[in-house]
Structures are given as structure tokens and as C-alpha cells.
N, C-alpha and C positions, 0 to 999 in steps of 0.2 A: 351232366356237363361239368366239367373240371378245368381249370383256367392255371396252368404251373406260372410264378410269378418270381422271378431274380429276385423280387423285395422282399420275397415272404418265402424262402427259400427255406427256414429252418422248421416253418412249420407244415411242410410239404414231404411230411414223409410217406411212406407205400400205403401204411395203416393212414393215414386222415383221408389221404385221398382217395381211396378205397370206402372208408366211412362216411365220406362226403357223399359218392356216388350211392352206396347203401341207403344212403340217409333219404337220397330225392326218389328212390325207388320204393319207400315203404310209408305210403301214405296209407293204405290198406290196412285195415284194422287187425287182422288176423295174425300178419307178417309182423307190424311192429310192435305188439305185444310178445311176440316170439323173440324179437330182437331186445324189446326191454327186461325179461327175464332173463337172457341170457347173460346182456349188462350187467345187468345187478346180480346175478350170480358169480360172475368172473370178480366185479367189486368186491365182493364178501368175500369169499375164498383164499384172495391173495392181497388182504391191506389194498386194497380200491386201484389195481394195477388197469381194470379194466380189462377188453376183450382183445384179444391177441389176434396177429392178421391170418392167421388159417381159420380162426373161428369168424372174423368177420369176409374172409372169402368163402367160407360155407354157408354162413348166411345172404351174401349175395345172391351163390348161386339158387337158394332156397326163394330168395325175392324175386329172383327174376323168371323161375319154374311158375310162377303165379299170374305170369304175364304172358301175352300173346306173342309178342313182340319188342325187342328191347333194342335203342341207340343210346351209344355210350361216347361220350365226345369229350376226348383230352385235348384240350390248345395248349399249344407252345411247349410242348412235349421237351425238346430241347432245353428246357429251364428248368426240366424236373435236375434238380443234384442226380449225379453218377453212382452216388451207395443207393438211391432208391430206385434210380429208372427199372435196371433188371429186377429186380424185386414187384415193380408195377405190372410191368409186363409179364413177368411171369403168372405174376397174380391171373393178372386178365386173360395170359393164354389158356388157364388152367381153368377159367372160368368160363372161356368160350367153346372148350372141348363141352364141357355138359349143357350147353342151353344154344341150340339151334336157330332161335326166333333172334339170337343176339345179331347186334350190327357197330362194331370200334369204329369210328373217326377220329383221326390223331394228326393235329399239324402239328410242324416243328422245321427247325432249319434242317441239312442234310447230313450232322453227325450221327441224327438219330433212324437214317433210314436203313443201315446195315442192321441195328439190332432187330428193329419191324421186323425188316424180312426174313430174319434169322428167325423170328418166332413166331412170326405168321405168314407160313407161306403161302401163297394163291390172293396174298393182299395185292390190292391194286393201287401202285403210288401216282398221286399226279402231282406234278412240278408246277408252282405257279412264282410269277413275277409279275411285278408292276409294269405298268405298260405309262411310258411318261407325260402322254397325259393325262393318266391319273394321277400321279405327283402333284404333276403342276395345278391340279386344281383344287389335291389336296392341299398345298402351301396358300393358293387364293384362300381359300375359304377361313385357312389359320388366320392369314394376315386381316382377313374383313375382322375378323375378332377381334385384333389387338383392340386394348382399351388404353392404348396411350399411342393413338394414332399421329400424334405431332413429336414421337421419339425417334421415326424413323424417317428418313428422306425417299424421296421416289426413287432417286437413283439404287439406294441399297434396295428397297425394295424391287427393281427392277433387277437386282446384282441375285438375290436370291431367286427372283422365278426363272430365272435363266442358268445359273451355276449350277443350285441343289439336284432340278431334274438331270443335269448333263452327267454329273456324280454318279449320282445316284444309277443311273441306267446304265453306267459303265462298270458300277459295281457290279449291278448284278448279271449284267452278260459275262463277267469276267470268274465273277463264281457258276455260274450256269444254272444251277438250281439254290433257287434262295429259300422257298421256303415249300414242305413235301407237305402234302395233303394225304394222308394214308385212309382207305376203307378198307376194312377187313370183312368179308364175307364169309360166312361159315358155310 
């Protein structure tokens, strides 16, 4: 599981999050002794540059060859930066040609679903949107939180559980698909 975040955006390149994923796949003794020698060989060899991302997409796919079955879950895909996405995705298509048992879940808004499907074809997108009374109850539950409950009047608070969902729902029928949930099947 890998979470792309606008805040943490520079350190969200192809390689971490690729290493990140490596990293929760190799609890297994065997694998990540394999993977710490190679570390520390890649360190030695080049003043401590570390392992380069074709060496740590080969050891991916060498972790996940160890495995029965493998789900791999990007959120918010759309917040990966644009010099890394294809690079991600390449990665990972190149990583789903050899491991069968694999399975990509990828959400993200809808700039990111042309590339999907450019690189995994036979994925299946689903479209989801907020339905408004989920809104509205997501804003209750905010507002039960506030901890400066005498800042706000009923009436604004009345101003928001009425306004925000109207917005909001008109946003998103107006974009049509807010946010794509992609499986990739191999």
C-alpha cells in the first residue's frame, strides 16, 4: 500500500515508492537478506548512491516470485508528480508481465485514467462519487468535533450542512467521474 500525498510530493519519487512497496513485501528472511546485500553492494561500489530503480524493480519482482499471491494498492495516484507517474507505472507494468498471482489497485482523479489504460489494458475502471448524504454526514460528524463549539452560530452551521453538500454534488455530476478506482487483472 502506497498513499501519493501533494505534501510530500518531492519525496515521492518512482524509486521510494517502488522501495516502499519492496520494503512491506520482504518480511521473509530469505528475500530480505537478498535485498540487504544488494543495498550494500550498490552503497560500496558507487560512494553510497544506493540501489537504482531497475535493480530494485528486479527485486520486486524476485519478492513477489516468493509469494502466492500479491495486491498492490496506489491511492491518490493522481498526486504522484508527472516526471514520476510513467516511470511508476511502467515500473509496475513491467512487473506485472512476470508475476501472475499479482493484483494493482490504483485510485486517483480522472487525468490519471488514460495512462492506466494505456498500460494496462483489460484493467477494469470503476467511477465513484459521493452520494450527498454522505457528505452531509460527513460535515455532521466534523462539526460534532469542533472544540470551540460557542465559535460558531446554528445558523452558519445550518449554512454549511446545506450549502457544502449542494456544491459539492454539483461538482461532481459536473465532472462526471470524480474519482477512478482502477483493478488491474493479469
Amino acid at each position: 500500500m502506497f498513499y501519493c500525498d501533494f505534501r510530500d510530493r518531492r519525496e515521492q519519487t518512482t524509486a521510494n515508492i517502488i522501495g516502499t512497496i519492496l520494503k512491506q513485501l520482504i518480511v521473509r528472511g530469505e528475500v530480505l537478506e537478498n535485498v540487504q546485500k544488494a543495498f550494500q553492494k550498490a552503497k560500496n561500489e558507487v560512494g553510497g548512491r544506493g540501489l537504482r530503480l531497475p535493480d530494485m524493480v528486479q527485486m520486486l519482482k524476485q519478492a513477489i516470485a516468493t509469494l502466492p499471491q500479491v495486491f498492490i494498492c496506489i491511492d491518490a495516484l493522481d498526486e504522484c508528480l508527472p516526471q514520476h507517474l510513467l516511470g511508476l507505472l511502467v515500473s509496475l507494468e513491467d512487473t506485472l508481465q512476470e508475476s501472475p498471482g499479482t493484483r494493482i489497485f490504483f485510485t486517483g482523479r480522472p487525468q490519471v485514467q488514460a495512462e492506466i489504460e494505456k498500460r494496462f489494458t483489460g484493467s477494469v475502471i470503476v467511477p465513484i462519487s459521493p452520494k450527498t448524504h454522505d457528505i452531509e454526514r460527513y460535515l455532521k460528524k466534523r462539526l460534532e468535533m469542533d472544540t470551540k463549539s460557542g465559535a460558531m452560530s446554528n445558523a452558519l452551521r445550518a449554512d454549511i450542512l446545506r450549502v457544502i453538500p449542494q456544491r459539492i454534488s454539483g461538482m461532481y455530476v459536473a465532472e462526471s467521474v470524480v474519482l477512478v478506482s482502477c483493478i488491474i487483472l493479469h
